[in-house]
N, CA and C of each residue as an Amber inpcrd file, in Angstrom:
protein
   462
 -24.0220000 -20.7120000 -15.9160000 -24.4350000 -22.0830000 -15.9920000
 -23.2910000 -22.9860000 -15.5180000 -23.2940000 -23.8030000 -14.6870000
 -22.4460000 -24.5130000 -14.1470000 -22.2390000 -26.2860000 -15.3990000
 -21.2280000 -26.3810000 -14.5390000 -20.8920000 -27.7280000 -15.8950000
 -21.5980000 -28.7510000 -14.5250000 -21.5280000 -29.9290000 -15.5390000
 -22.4990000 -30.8210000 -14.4890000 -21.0030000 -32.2960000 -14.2220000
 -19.7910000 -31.6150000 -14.9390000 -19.0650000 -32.2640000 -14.5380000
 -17.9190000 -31.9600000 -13.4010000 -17.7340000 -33.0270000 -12.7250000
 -16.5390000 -32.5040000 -11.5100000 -15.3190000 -32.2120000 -12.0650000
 -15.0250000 -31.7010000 -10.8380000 -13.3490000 -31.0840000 -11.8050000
 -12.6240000 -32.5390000 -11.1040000 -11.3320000 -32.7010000 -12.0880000
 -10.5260000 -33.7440000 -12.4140000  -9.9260000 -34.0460000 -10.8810000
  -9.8450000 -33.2000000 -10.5130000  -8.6540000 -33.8310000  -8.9180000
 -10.2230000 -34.3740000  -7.6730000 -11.2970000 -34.0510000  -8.0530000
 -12.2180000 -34.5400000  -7.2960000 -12.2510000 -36.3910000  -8.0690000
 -13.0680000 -36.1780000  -9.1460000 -12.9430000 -37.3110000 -10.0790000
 -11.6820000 -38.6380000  -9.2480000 -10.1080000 -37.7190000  -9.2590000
  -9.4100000 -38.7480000  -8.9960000  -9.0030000 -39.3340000  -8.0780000
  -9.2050000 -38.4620000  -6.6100000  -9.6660000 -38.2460000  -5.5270000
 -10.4410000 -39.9600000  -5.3510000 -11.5100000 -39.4830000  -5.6860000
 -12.7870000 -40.7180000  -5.8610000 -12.1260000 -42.2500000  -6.5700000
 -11.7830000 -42.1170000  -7.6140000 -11.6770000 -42.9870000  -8.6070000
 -10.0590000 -43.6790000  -7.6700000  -9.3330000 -43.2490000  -6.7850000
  -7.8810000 -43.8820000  -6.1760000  -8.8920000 -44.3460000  -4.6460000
  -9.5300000 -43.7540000  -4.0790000 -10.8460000 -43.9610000  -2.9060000
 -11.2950000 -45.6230000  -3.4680000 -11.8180000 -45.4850000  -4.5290000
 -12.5780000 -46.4780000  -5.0260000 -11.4770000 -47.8150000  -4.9380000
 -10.5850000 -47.6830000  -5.9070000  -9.7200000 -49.1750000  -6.0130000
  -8.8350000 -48.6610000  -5.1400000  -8.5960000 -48.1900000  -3.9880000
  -7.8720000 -48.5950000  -2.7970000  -9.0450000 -49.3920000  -2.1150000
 -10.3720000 -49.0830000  -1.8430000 -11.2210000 -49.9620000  -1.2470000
 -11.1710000 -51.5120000  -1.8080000 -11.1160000 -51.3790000  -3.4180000
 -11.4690000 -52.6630000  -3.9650000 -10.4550000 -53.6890000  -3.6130000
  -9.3860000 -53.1500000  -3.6130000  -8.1370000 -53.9660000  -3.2040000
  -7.9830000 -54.5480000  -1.7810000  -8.2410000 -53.5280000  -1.2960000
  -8.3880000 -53.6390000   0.1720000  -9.0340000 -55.0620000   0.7180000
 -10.4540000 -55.2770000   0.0790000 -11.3530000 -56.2000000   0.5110000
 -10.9800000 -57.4940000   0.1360000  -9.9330000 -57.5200000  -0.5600000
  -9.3630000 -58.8830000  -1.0790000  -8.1510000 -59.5690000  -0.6520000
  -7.7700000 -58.3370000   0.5660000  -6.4740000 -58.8860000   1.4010000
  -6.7590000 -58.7940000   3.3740000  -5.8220000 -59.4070000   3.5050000
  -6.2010000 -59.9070000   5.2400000  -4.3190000 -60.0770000   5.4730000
  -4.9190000 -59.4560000   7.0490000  -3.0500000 -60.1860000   7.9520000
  -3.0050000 -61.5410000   7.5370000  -2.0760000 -61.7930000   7.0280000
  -1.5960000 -63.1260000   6.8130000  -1.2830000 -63.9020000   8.5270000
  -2.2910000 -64.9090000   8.0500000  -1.9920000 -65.4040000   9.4860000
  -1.6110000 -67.2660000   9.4640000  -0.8120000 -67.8210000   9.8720000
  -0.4900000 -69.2290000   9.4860000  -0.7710000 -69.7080000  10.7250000
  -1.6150000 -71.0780000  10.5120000  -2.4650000 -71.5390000  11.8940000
  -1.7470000 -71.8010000  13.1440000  -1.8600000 -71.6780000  14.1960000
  -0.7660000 -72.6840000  15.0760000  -0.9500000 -73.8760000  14.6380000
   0.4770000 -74.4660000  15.6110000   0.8410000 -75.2870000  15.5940000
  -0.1330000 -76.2340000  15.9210000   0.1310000 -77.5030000  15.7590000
  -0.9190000 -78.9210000  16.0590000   0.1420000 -79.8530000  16.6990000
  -0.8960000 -80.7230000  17.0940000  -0.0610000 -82.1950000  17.7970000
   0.7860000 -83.0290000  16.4300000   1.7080000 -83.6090000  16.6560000
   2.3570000 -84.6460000  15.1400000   1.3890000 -85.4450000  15.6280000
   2.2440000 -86.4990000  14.8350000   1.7610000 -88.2290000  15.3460000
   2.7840000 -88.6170000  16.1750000   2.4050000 -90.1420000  16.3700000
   3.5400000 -90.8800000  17.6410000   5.0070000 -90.8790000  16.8610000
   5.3970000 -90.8470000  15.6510000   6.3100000 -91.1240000  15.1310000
   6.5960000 -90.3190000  14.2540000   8.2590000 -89.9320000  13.7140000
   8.3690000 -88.7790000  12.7200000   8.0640000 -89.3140000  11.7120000
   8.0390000 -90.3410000  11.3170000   7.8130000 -91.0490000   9.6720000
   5.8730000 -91.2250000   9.5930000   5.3480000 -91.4820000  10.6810000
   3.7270000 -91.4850000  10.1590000   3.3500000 -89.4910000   9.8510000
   4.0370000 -88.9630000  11.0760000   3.9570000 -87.8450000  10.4750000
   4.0200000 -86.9410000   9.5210000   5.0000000 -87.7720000   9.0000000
   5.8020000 -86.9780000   7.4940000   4.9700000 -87.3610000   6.2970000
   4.3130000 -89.0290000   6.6720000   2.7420000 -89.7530000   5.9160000
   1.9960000 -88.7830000   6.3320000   1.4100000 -88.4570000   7.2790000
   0.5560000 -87.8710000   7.0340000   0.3530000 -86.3000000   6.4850000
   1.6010000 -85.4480000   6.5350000   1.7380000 -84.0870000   5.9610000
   1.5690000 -84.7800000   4.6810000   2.5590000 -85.2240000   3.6100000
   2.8700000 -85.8570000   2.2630000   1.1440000 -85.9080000   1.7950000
   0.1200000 -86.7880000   2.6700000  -1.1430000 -86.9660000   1.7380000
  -1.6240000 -86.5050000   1.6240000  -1.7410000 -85.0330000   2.8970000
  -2.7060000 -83.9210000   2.9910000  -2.3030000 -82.8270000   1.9920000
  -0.8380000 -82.7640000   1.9260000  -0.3600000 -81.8680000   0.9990000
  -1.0000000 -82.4520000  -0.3950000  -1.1100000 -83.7210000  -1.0390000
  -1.3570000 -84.0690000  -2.4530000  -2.9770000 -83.9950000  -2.1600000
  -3.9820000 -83.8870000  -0.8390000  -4.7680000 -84.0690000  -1.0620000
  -5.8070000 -82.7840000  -1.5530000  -5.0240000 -81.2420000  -1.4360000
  -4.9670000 -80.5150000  -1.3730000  -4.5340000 -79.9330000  -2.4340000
  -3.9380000 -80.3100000  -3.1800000  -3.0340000 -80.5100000  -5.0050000
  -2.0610000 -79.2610000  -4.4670000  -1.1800000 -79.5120000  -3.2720000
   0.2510000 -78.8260000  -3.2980000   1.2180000 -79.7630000  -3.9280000
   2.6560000 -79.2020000  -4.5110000   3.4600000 -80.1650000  -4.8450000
   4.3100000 -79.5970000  -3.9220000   5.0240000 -80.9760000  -3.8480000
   6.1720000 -80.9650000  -3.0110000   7.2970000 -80.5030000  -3.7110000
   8.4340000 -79.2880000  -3.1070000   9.3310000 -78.7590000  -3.9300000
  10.3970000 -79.3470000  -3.0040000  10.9050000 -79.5980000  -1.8570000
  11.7170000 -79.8510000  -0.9660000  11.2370000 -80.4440000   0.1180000
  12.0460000 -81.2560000  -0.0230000  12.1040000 -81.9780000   1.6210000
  13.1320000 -82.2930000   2.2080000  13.5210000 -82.2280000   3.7070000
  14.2710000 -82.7790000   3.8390000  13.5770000 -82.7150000   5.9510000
  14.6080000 -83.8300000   6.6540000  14.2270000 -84.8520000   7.7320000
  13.6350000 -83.0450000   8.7860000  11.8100000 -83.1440000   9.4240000
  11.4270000 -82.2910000   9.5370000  11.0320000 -81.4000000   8.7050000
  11.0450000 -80.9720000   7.3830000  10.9730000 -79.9660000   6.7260000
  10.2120000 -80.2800000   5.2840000   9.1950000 -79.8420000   4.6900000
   8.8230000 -79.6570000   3.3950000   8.3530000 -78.4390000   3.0040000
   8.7700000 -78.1080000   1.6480000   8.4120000 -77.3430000   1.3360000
   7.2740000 -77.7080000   0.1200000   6.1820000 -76.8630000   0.2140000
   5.4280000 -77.1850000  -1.2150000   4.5450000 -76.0990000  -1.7470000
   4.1190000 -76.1960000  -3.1080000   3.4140000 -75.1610000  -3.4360000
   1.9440000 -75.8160000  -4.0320000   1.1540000 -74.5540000  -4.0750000
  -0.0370000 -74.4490000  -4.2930000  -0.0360000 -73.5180000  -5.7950000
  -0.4800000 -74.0020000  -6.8260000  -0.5930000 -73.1200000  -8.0650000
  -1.7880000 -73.5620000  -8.6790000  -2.2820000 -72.0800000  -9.0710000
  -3.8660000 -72.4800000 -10.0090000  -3.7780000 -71.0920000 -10.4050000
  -3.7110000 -71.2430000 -12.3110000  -4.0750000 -69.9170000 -13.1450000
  -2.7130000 -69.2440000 -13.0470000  -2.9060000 -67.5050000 -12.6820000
  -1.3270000 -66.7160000 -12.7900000  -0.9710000 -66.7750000 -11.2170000
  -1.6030000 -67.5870000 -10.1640000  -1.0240000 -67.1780000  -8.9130000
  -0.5240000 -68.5560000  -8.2490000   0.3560000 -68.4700000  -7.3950000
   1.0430000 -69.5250000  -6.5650000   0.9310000 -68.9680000  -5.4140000
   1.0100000 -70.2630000  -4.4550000   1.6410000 -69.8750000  -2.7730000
   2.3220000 -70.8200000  -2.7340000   3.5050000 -70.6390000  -1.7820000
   4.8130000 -71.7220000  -1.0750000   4.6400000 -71.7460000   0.3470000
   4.2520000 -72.5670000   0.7480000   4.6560000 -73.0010000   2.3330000
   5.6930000 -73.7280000   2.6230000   6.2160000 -73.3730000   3.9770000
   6.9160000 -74.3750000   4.4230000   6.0710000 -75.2700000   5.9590000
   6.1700000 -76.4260000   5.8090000   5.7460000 -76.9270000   6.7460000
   6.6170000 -78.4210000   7.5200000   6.7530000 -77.7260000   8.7400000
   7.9540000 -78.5870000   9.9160000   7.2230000 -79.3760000  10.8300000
   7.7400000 -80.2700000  11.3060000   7.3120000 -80.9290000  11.8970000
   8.7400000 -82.2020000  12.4390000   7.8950000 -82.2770000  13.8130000
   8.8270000 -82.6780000  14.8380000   8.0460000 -83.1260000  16.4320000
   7.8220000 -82.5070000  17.2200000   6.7280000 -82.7480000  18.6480000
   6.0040000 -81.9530000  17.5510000   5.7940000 -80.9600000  17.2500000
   4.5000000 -80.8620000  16.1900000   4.2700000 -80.6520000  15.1180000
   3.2890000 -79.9960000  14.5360000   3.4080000 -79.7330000  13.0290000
   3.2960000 -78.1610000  12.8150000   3.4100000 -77.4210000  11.9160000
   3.2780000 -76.0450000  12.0140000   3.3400000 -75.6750000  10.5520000
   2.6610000 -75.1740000   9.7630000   2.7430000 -74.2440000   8.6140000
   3.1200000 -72.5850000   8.5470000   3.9260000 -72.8450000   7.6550000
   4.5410000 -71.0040000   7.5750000   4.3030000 -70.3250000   6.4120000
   4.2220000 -69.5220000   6.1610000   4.3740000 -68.6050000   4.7120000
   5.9350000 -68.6210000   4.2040000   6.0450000 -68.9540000   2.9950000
   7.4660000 -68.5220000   1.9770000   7.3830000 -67.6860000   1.1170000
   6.3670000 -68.3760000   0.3610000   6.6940000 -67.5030000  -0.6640000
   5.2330000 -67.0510000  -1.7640000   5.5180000 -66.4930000  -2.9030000
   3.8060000 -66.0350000  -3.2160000   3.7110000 -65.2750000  -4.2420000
   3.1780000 -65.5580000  -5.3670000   2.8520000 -64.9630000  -6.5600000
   1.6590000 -64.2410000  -6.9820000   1.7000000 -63.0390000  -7.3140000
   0.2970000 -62.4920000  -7.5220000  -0.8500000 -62.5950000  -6.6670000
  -0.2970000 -63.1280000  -5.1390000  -1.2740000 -62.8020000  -4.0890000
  -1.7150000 -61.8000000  -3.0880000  -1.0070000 -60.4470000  -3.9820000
  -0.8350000 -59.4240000  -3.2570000   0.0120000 -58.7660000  -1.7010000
   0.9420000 -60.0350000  -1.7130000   2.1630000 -60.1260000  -0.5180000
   2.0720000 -58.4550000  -0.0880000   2.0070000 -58.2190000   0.8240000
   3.0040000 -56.9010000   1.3550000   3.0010000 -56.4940000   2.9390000
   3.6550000 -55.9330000   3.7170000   4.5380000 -55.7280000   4.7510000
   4.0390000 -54.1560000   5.1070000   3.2220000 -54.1780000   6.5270000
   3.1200000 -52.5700000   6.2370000   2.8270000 -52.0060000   7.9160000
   3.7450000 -51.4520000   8.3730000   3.6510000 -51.3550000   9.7790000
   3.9350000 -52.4780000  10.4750000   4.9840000 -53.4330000   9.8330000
   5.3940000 -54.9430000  10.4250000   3.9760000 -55.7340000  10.6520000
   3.4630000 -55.5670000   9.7920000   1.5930000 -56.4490000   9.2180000
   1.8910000 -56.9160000   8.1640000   2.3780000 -58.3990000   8.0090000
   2.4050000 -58.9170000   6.5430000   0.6290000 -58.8970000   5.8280000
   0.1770000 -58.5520000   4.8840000  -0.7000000 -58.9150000   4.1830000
  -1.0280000 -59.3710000   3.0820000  -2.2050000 -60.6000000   2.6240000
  -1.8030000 -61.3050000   1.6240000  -3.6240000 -61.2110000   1.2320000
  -3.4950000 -61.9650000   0.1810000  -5.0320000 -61.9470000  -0.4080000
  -5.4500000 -63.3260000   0.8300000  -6.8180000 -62.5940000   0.9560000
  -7.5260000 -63.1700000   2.1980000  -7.5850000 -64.7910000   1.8960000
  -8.0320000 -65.6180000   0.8590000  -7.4440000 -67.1480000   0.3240000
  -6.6810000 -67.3070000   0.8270000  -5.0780000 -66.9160000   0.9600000
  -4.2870000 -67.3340000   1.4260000  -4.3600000 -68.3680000   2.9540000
  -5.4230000 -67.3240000   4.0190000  -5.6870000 -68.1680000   5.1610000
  -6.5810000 -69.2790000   5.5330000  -6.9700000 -69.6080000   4.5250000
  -8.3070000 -70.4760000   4.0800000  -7.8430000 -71.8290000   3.8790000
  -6.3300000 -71.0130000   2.5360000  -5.8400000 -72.3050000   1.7170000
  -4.9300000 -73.0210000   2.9640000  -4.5720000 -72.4760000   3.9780000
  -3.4570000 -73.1630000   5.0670000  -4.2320000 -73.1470000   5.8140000
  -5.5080000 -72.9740000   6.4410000  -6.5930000 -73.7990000   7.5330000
  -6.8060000 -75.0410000   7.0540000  -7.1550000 -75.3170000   5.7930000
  -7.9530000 -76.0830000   4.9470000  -6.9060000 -77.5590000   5.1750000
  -5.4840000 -76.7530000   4.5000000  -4.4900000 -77.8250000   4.6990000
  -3.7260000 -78.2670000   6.4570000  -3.8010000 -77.3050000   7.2300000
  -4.1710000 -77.5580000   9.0900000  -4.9480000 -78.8490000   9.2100000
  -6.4390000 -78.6160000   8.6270000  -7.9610000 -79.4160000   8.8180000
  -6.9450000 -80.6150000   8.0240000  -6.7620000 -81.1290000   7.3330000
  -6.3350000 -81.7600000   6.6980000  -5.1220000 -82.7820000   7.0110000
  -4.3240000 -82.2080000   7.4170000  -3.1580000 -82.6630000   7.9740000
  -3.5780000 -83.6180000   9.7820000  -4.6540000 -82.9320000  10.1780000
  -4.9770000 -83.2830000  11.4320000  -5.9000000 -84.6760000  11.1220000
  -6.7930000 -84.7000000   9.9690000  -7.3320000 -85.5730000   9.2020000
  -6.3500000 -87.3180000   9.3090000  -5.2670000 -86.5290000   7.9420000
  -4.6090000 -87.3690000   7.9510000  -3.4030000 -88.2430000   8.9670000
  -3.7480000 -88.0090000  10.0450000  -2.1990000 -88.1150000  11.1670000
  -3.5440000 -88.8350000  11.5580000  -5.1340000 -88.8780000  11.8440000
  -5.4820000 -89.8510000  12.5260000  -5.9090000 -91.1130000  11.7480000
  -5.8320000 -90.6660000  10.5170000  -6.4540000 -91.8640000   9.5630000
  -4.7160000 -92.7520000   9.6150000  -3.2760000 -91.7870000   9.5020000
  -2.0150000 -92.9250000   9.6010000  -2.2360000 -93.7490000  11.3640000
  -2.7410000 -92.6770000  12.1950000  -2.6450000 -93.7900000  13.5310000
  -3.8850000 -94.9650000  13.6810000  -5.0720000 -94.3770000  13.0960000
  -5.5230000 -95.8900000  12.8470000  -4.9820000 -97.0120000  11.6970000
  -4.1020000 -96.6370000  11.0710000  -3.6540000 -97.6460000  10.1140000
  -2.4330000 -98.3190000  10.6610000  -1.7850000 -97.6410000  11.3510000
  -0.3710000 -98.5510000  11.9890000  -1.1120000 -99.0320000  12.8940000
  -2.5100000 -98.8290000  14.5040000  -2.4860000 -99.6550000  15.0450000
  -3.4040000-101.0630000  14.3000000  -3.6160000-101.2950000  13.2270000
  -4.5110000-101.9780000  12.3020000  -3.0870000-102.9930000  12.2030000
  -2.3250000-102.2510000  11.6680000  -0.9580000-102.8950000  11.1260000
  -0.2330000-103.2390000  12.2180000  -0.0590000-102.9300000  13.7400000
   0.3870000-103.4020000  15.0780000  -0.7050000-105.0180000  15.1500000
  -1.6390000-104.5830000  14.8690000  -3.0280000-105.4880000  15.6520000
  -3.1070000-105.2620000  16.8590000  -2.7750000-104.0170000  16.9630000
  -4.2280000-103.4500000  17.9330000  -5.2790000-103.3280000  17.4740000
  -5.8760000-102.8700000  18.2910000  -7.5680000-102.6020000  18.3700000
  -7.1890000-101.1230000  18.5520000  -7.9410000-100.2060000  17.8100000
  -8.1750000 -98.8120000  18.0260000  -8.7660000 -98.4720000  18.8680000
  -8.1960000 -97.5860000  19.4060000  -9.5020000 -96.8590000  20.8490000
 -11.0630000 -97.0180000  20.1360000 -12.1190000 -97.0030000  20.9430000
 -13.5650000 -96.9820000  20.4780000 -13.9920000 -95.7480000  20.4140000
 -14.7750000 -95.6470000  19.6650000 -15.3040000 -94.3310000  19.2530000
 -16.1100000 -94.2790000  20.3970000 -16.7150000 -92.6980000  20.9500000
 -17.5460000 -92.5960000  21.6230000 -18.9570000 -93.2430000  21.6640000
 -19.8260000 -93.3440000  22.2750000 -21.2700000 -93.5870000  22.6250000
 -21.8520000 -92.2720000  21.9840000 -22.8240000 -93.1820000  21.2190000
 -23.4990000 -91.7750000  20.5780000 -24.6760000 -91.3850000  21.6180000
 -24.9110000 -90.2820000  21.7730000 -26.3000000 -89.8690000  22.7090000
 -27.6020000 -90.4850000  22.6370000 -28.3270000 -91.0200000  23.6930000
 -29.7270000 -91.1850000  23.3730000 -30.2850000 -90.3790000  22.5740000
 -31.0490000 -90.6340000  21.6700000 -32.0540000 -89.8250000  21.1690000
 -33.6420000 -90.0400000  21.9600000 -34.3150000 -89.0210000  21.6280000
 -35.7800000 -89.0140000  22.2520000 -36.8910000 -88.9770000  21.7580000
């Protein structure tokens, strides 16, 4: 009569199969967006990183002329970016808590959020650099370029 149970090195076999998959599906190449256009000026620029970062609930840990650093924390996990700016803007990876960081065949990988949370703040930053250039030419008294012509409809 056979047992209807597997023997143990099959079992564990399976059971290391299993949560290497599970893990797996929750991480991605860490990838940090390119670069973007700044604004006309380093100081609207640095306005506009500063609001996108708070709009986003990063805090600012460092700054200095070109350079901030800030983090993102919610629950047991954090992320740290650094983000420069100069002719453009650019976000990087620093640093990272309980987001599953690791390095493997020169492939950084991080929990897949990670690239979401620095698109999101990209989208954002690009947001805010046009909402500071319509506000300085408001504050010049210019007139803002015109928005396009919307299409006939039919």
């Amino acid at each position: 009569m056979r047992s209807r149970h597997r023997p143990w090195s099959v079992t564990a076999v399976c059971l290391a199969l299993a949560l290497f998959a599970a893990s797996g599906c929750r991480t991605a190449p860490l990838v940090d967006p390119p670069p973007t256009a700044a604004g006309p000026t380093l100081e609207q620029t640095r306005i506009a990183v500063l609001r996108a970062l708070a709009t986003k609930r990063f805090v600012v840990d460092e700054e200095s002329p070109g350079r901030i650093r800030a983090r993102l924390q919610k629950n047991s996990w954090s992320l740290v970016v650094e983000v420069l700016y100069g002719k453009d803007v650019s976000i990087h990876y620093a640093d990272s808590v309980n987001l599953r960081y690791q390095v493997e065949n020169d492939v950084a990988y991080i929990h897949r959020n990670y690239n979401v949370f620095v698109g999101e703040l990209q989208e954002e930053i690009q947001r805010q650099l046009i909402v500071e250039a319509r506000g300085d030419a408001a504050r010049s008294g210019a007139q803002p370029a015109p928005l396009p012509a919307a299409p006939p409809t039919h």
